[in-house]
Biopython code that builds the backbone (N, CA, C, O; Angstrom):
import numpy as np
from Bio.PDB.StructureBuilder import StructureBuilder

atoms = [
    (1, "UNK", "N", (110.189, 89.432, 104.090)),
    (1, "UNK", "CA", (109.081, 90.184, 103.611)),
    (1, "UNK", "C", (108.835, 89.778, 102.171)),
    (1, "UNK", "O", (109.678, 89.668, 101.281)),
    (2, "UNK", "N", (107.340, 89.545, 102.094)),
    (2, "UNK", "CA", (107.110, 89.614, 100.503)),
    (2, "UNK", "C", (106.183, 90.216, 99.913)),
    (2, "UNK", "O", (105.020, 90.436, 100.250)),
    (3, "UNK", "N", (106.817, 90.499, 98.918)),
    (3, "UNK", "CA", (105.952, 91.122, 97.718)),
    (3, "UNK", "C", (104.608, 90.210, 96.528)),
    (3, "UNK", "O", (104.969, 89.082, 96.193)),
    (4, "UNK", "N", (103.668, 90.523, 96.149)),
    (4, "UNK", "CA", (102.699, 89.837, 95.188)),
    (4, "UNK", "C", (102.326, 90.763, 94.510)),
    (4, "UNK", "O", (101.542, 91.652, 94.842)),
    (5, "UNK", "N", (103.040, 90.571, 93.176)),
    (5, "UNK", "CA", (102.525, 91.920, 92.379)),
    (5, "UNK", "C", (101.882, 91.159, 90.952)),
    (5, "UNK", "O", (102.297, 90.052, 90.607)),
    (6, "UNK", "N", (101.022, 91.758, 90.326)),
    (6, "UNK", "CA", (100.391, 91.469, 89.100)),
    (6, "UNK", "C", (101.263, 91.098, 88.188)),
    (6, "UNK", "O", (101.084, 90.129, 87.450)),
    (7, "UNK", "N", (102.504, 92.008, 88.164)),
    (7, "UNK", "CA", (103.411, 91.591, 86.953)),
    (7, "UNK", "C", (104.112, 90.468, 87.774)),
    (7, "UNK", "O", (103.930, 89.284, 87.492)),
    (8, "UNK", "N", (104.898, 90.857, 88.770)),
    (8, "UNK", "CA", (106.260, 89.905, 89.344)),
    (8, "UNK", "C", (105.831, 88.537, 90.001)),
    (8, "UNK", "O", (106.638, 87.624, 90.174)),
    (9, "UNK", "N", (104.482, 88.461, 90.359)),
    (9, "UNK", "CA", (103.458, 87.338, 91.089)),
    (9, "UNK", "C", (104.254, 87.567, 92.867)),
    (9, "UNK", "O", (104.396, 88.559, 93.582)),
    (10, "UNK", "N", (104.622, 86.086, 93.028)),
    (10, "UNK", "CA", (105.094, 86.175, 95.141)),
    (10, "UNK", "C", (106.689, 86.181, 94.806)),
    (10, "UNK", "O", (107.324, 85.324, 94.192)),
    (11, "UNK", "N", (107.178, 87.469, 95.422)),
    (11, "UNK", "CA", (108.565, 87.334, 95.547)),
    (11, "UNK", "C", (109.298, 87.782, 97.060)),
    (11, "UNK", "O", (109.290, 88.927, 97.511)),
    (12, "UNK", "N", (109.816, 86.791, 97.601)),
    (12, "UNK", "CA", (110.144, 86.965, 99.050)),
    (12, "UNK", "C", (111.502, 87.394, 98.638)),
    (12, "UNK", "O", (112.106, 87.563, 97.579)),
    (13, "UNK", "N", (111.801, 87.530, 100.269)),
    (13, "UNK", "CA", (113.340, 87.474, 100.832)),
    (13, "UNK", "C", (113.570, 89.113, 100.904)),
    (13, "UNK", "O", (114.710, 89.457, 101.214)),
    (14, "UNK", "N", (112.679, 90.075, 100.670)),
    (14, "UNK", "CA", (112.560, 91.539, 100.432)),
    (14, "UNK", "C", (113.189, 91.849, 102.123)),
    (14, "UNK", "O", (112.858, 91.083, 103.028)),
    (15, "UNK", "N", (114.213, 93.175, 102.419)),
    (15, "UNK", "CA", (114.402, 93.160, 103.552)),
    (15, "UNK", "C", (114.695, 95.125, 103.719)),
    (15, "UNK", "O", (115.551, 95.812, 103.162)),
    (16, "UNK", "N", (113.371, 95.621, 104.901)),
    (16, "UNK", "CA", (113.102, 97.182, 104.672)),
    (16, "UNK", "C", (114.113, 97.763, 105.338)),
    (16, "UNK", "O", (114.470, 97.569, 106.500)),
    (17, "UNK", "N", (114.655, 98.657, 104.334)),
    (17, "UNK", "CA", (116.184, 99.333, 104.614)),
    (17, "UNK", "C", (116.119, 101.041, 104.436)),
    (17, "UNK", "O", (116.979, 101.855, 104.100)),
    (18, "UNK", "N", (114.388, 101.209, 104.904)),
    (18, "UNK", "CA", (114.551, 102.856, 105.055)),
    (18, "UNK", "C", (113.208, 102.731, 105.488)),
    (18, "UNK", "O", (112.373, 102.154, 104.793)),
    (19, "UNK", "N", (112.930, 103.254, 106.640)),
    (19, "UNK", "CA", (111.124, 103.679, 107.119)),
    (19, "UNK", "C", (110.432, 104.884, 106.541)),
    (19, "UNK", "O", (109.289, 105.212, 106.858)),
    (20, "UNK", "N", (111.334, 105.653, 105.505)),
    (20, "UNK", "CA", (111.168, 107.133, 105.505)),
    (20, "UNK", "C", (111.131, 107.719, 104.569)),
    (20, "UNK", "O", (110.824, 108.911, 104.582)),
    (21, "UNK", "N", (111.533, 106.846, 103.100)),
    (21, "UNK", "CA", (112.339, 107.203, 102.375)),
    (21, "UNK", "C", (110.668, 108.351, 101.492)),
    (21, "UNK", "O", (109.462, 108.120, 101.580)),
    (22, "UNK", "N", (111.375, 109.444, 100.783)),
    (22, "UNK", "CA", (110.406, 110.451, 100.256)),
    (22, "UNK", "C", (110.612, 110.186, 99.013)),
    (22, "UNK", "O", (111.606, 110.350, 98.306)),
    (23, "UNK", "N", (108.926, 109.487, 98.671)),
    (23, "UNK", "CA", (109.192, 109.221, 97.234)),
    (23, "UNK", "C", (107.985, 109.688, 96.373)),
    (23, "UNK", "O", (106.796, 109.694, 96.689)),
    (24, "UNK", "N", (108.616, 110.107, 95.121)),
    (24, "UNK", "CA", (107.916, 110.895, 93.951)),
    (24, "UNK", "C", (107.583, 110.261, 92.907)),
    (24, "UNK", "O", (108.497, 109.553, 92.485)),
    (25, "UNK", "N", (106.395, 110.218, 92.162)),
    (25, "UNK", "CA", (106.325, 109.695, 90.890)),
    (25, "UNK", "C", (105.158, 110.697, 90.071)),
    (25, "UNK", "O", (103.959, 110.566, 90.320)),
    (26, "UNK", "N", (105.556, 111.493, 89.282)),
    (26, "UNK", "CA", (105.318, 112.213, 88.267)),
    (26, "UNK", "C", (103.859, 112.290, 89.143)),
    (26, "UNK", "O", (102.901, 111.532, 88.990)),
    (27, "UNK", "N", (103.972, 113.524, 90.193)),
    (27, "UNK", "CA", (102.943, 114.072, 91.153)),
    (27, "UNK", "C", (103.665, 114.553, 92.826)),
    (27, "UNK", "O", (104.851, 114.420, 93.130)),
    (28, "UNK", "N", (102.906, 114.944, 93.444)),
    (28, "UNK", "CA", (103.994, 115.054, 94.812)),
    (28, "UNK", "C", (103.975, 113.884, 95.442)),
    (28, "UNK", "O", (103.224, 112.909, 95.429)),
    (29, "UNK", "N", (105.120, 114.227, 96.092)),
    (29, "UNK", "CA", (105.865, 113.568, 96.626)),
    (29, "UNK", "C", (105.029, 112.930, 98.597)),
    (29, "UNK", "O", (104.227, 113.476, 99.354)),
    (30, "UNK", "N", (105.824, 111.547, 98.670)),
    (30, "UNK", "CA", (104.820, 111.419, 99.803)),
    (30, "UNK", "C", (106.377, 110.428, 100.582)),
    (30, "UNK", "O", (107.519, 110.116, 100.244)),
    (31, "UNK", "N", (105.611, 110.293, 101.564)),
    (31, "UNK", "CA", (106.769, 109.273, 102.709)),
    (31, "UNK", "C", (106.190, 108.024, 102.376)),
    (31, "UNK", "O", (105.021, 107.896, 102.012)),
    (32, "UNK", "N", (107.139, 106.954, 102.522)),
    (32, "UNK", "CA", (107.196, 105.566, 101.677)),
    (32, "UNK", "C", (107.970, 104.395, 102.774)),
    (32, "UNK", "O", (108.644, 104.695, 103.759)),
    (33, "UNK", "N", (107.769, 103.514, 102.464)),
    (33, "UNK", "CA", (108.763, 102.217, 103.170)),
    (33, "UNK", "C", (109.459, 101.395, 101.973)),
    (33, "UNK", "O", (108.833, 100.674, 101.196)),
    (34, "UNK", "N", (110.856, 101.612, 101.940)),
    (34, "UNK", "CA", (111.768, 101.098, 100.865)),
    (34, "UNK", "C", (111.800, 99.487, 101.643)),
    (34, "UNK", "O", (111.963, 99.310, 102.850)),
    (35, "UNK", "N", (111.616, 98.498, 100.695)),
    (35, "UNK", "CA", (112.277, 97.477, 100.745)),
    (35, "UNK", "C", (113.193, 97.025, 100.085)),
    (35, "UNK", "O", (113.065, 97.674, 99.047)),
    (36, "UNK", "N", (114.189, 96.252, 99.909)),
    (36, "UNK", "CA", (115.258, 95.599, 98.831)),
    (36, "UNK", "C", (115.644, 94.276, 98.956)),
    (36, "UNK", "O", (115.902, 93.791, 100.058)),
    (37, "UNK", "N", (115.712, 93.584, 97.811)),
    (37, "UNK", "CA", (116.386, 92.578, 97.849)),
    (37, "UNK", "C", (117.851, 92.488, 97.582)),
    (37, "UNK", "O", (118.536, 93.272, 96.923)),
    (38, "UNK", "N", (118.254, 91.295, 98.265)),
    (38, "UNK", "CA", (120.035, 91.477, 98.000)),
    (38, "UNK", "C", (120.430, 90.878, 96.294)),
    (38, "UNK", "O", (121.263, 91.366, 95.530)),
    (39, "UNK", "N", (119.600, 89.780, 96.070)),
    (39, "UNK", "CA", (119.960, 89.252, 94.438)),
    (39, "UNK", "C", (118.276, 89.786, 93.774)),
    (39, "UNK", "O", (117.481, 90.305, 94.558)),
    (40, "UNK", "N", (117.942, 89.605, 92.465)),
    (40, "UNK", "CA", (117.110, 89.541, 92.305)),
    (40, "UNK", "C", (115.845, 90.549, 92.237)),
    (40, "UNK", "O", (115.686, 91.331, 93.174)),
    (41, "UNK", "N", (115.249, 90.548, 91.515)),
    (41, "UNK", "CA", (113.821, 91.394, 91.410)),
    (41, "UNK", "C", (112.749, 91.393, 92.811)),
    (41, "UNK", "O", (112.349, 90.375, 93.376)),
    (42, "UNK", "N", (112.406, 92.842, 93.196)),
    (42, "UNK", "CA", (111.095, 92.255, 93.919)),
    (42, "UNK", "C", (109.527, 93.224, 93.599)),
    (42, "UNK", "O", (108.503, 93.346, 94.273)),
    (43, "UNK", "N", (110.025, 93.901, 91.997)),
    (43, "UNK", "CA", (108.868, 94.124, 91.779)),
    (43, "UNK", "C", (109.175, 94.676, 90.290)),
    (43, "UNK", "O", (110.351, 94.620, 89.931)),
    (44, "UNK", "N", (108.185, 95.223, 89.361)),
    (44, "UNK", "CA", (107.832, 95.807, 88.172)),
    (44, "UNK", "C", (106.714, 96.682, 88.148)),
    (44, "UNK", "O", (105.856, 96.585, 89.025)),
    (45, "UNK", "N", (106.617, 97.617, 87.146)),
    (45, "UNK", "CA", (105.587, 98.333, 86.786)),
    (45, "UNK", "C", (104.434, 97.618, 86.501)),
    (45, "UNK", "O", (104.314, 96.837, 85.557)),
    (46, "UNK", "N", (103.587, 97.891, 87.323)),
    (46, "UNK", "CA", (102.226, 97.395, 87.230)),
    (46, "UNK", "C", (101.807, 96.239, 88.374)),
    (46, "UNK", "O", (100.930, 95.377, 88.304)),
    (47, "UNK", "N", (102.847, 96.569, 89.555)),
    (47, "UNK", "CA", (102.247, 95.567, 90.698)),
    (47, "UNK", "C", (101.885, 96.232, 91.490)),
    (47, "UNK", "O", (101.438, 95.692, 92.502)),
    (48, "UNK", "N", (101.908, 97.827, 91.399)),
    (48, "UNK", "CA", (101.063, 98.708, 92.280)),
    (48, "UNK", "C", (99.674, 98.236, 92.584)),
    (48, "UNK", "O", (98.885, 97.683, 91.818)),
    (49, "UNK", "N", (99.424, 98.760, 94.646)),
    (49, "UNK", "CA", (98.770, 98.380, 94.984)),
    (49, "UNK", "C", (98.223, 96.691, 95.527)),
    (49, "UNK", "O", (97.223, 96.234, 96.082)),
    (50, "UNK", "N", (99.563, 96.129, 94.980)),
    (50, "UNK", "CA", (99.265, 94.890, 95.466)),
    (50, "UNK", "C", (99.612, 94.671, 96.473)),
    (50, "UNK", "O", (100.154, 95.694, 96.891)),
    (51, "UNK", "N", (99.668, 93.309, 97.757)),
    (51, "UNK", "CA", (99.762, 93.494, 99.262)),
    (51, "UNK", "C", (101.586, 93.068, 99.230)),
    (51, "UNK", "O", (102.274, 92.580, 98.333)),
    (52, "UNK", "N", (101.912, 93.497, 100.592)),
    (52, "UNK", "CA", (103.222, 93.101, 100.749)),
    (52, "UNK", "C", (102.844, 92.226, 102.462)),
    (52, "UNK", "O", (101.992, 92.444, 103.323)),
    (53, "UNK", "N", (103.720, 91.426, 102.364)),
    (53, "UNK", "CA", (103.410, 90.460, 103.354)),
    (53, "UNK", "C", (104.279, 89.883, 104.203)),
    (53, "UNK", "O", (105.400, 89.852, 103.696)),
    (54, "UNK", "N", (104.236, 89.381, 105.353)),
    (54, "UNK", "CA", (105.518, 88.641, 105.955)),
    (54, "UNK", "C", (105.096, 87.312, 106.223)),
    (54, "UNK", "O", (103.953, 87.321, 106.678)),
    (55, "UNK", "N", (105.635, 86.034, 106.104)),
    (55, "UNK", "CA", (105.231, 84.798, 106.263)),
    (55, "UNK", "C", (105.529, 83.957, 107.484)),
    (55, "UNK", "O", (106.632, 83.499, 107.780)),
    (56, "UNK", "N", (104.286, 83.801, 108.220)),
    (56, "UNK", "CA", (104.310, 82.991, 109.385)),
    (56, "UNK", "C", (104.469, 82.077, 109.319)),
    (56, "UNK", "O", (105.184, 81.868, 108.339)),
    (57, "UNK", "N", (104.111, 80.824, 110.049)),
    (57, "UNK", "CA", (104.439, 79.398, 110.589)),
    (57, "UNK", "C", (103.382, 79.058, 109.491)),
    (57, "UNK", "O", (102.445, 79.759, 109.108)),
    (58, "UNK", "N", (103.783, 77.729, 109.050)),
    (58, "UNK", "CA", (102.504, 77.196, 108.276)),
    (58, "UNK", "C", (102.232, 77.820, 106.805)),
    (58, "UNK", "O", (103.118, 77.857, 105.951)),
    (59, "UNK", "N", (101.228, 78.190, 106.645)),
    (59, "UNK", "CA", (100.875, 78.857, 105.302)),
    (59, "UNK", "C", (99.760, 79.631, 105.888)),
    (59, "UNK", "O", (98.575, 79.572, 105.562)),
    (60, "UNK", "N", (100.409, 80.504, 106.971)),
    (60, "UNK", "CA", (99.851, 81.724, 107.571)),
    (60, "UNK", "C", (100.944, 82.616, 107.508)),
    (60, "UNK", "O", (102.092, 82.415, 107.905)),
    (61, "UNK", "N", (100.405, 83.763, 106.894)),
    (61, "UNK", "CA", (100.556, 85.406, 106.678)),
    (61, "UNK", "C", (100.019, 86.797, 107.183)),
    (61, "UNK", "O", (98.804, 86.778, 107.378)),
    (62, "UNK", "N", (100.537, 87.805, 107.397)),
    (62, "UNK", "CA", (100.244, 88.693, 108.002)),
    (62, "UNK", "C", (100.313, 90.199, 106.883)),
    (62, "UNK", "O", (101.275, 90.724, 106.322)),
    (63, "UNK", "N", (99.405, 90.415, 106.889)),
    (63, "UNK", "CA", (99.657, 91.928, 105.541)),
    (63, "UNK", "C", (100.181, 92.902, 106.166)),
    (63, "UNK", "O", (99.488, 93.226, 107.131)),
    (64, "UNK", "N", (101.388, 93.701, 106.000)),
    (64, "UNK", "CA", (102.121, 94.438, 106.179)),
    (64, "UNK", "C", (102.179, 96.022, 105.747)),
    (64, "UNK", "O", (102.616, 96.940, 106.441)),
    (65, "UNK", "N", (101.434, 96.141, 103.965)),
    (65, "UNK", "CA", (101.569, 96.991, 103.641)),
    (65, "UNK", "C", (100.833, 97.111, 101.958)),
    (65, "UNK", "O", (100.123, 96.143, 101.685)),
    (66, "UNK", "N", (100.918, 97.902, 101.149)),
    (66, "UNK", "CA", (100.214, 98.238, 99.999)),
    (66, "UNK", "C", (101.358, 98.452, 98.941)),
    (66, "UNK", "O", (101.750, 99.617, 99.010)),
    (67, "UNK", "N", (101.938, 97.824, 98.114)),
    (67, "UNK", "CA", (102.860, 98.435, 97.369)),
    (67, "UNK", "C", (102.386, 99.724, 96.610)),
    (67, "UNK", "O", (101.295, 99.751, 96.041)),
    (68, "UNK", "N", (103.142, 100.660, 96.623)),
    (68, "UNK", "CA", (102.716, 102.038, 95.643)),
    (68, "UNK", "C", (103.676, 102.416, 94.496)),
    (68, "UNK", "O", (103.271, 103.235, 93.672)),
    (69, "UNK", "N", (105.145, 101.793, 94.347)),
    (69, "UNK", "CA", (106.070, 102.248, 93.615)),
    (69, "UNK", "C", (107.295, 101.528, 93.615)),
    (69, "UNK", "O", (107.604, 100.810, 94.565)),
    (70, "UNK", "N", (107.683, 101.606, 93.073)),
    (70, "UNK", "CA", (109.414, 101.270, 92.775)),
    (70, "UNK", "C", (110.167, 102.441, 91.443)),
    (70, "UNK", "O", (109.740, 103.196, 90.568)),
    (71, "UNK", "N", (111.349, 102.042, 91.922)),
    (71, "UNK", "CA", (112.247, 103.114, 90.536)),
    (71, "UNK", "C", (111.716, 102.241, 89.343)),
    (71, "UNK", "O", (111.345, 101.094, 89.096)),
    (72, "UNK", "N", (111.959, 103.859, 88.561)),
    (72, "UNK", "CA", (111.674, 103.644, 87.274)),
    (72, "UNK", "C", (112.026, 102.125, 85.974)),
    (72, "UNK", "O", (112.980, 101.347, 85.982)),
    (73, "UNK", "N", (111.363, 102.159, 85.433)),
    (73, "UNK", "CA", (111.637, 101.553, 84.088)),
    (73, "UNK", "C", (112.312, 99.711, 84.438)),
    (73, "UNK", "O", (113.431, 99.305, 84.754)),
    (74, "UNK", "N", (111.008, 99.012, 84.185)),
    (74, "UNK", "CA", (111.482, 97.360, 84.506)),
    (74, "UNK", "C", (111.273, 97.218, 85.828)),
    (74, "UNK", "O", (110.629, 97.934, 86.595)),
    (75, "UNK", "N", (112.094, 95.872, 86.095)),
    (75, "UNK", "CA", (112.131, 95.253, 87.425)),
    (75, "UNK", "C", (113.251, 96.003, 88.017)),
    (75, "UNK", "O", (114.047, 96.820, 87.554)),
    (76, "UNK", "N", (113.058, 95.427, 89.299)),
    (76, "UNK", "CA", (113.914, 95.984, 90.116)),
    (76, "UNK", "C", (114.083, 95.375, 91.733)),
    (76, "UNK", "O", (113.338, 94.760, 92.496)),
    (77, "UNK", "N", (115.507, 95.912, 91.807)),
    (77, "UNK", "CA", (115.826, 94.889, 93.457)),
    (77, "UNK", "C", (114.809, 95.737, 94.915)),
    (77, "UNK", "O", (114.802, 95.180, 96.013)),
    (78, "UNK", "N", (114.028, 97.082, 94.699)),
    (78, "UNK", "CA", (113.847, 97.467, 96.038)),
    (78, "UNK", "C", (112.478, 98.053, 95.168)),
    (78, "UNK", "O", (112.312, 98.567, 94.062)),
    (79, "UNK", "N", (111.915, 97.807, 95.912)),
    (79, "UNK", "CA", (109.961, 98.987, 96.027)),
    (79, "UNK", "C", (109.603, 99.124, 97.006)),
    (79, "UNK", "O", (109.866, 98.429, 97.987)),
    (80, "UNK", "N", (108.520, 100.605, 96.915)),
    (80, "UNK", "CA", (108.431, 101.296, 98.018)),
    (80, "UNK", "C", (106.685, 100.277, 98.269)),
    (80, "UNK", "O", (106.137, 99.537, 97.452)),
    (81, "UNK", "N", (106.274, 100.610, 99.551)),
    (81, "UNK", "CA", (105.319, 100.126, 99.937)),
    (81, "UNK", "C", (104.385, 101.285, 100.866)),
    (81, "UNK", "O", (104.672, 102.314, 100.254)),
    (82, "UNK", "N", (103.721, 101.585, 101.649)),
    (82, "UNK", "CA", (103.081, 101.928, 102.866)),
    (82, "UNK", "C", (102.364, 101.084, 103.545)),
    (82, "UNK", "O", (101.647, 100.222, 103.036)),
    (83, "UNK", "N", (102.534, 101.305, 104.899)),
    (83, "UNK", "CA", (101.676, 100.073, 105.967)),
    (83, "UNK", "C", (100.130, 100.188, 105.648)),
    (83, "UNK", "O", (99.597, 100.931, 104.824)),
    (84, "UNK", "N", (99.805, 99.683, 106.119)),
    (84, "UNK", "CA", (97.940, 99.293, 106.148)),
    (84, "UNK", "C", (97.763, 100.355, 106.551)),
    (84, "UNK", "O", (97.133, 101.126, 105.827)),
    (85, "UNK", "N", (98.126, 100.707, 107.537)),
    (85, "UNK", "CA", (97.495, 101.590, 108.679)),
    (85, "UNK", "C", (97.380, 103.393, 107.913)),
    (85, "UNK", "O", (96.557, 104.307, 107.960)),
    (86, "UNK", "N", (98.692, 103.166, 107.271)),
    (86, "UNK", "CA", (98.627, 104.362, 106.515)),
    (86, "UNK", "C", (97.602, 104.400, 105.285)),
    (86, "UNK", "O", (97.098, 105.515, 105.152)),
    (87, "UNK", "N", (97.157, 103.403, 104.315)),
    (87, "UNK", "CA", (96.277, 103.257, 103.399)),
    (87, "UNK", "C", (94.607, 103.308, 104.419)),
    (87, "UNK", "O", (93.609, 103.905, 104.013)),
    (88, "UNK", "N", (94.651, 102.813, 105.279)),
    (88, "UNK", "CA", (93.244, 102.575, 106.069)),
    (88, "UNK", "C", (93.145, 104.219, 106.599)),
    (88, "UNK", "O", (92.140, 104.927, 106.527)),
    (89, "UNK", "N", (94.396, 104.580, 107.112)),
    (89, "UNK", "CA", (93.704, 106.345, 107.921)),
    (89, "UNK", "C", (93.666, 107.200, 106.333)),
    (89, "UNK", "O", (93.167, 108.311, 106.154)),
    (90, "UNK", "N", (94.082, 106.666, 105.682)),
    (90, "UNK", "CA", (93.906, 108.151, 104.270)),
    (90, "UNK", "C", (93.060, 107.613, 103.467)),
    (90, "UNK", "O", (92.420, 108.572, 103.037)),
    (91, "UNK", "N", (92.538, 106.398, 102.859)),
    (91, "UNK", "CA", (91.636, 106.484, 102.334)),
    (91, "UNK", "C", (90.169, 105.952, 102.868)),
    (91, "UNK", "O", (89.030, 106.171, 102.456)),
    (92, "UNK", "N", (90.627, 105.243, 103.846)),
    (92, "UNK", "CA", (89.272, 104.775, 104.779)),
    (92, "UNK", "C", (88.758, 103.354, 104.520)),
    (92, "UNK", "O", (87.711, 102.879, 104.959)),
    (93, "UNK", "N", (89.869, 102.615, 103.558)),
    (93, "UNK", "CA", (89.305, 100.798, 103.395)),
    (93, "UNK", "C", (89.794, 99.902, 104.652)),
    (93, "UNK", "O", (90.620, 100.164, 105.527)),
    (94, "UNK", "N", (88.975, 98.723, 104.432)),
    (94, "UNK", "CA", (89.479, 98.368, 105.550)),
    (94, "UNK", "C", (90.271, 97.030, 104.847)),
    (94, "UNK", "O", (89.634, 96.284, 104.104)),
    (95, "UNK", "N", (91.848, 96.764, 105.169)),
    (95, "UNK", "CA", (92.355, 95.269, 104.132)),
    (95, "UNK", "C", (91.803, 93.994, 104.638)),
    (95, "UNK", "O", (91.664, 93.893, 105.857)),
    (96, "UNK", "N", (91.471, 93.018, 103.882)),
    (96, "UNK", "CA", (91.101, 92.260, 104.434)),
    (96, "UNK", "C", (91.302, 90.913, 103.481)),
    (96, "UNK", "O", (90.946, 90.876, 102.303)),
    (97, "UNK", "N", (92.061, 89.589, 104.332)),
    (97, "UNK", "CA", (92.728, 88.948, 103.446)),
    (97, "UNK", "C", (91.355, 87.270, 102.963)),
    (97, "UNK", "O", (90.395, 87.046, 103.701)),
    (98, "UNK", "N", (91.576, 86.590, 101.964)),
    (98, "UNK", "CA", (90.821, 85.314, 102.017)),
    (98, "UNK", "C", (92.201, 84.508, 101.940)),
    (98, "UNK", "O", (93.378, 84.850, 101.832)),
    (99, "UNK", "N", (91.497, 83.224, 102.048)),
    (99, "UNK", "CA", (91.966, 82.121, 101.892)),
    (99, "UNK", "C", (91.856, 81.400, 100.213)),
    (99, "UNK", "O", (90.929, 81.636, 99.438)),
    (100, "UNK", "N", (93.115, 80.433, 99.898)),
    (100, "UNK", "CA", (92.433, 79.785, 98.681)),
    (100, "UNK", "C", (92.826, 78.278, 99.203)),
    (100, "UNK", "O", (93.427, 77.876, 100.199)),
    (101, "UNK", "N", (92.236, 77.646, 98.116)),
    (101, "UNK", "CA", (92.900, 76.055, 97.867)),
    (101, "UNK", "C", (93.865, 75.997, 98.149)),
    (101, "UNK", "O", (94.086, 75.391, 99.197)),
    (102, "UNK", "N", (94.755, 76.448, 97.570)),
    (102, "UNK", "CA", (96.275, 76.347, 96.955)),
    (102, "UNK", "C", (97.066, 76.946, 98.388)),
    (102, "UNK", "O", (97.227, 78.166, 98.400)),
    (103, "UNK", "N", (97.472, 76.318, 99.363)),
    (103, "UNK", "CA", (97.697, 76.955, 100.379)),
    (103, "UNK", "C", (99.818, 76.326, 100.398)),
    (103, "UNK", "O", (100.501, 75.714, 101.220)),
    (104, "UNK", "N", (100.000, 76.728, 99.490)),
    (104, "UNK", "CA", (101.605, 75.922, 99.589)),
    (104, "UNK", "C", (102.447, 77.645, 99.172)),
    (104, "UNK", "O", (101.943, 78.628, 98.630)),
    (105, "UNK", "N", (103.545, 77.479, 99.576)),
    (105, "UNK", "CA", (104.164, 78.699, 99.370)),
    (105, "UNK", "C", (105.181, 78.641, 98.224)),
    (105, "UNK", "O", (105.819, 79.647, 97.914)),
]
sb = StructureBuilder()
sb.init_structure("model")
sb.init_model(0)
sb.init_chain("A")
sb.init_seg("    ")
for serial, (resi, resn, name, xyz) in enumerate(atoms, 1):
    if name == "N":
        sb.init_residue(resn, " ", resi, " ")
    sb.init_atom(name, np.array(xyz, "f"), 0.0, 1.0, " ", f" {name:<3s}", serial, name[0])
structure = sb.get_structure()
């Protein structure tokens, strides 16, 4: 699984180790999908909202989810995400991915 966040840019190898987890950030609290990495960063403050992804054959991808959070303060080995499906039934967008040039991973 990977992450693309504004601050951290593409960081793979992310692997989801809670479907459930209830997470809070200075507001209530909501249900979340924890991911983690085993070495390494897979996100920072300020990559909210960016896509989380899993990588197919080729330099084809599949969007998975919306990052919304990670623990506090810096980088960090695990952030929370929600699926599409959950961002599409609550706020009503629909995700939708392009293509660029730069098609190398």
């Amino acid at each position: 699984m990977c992450f693309s966040g504004f601050m951290t840019c593409a960081v793979c190898g992310g692997v989801v180790d809670d479907l459930t987890i209830n997470w809070c950030a200075n507001g209530p609290c909501a249900n979340a999908i924890r991911a983690t990495r085993s070495s390494g960063n897979i996100g920072q403050p300020g990559d909210s909202g960016e896509p989380v992804y899993q990588r197919l054959s080729g330099s084809n991808a599949r969007i998975v989810g919306i990052v919304v959070g990670g623990p506090c303060c810096g980088p960090q080995p695990s952030g929370y995400f929600n699926a599409v499906s959950v961002v599409e039934n609550g706020v009503g967008p629909t995700v939708s991915t392009a293509c660029c040039n730069n098609t190398s991973w």
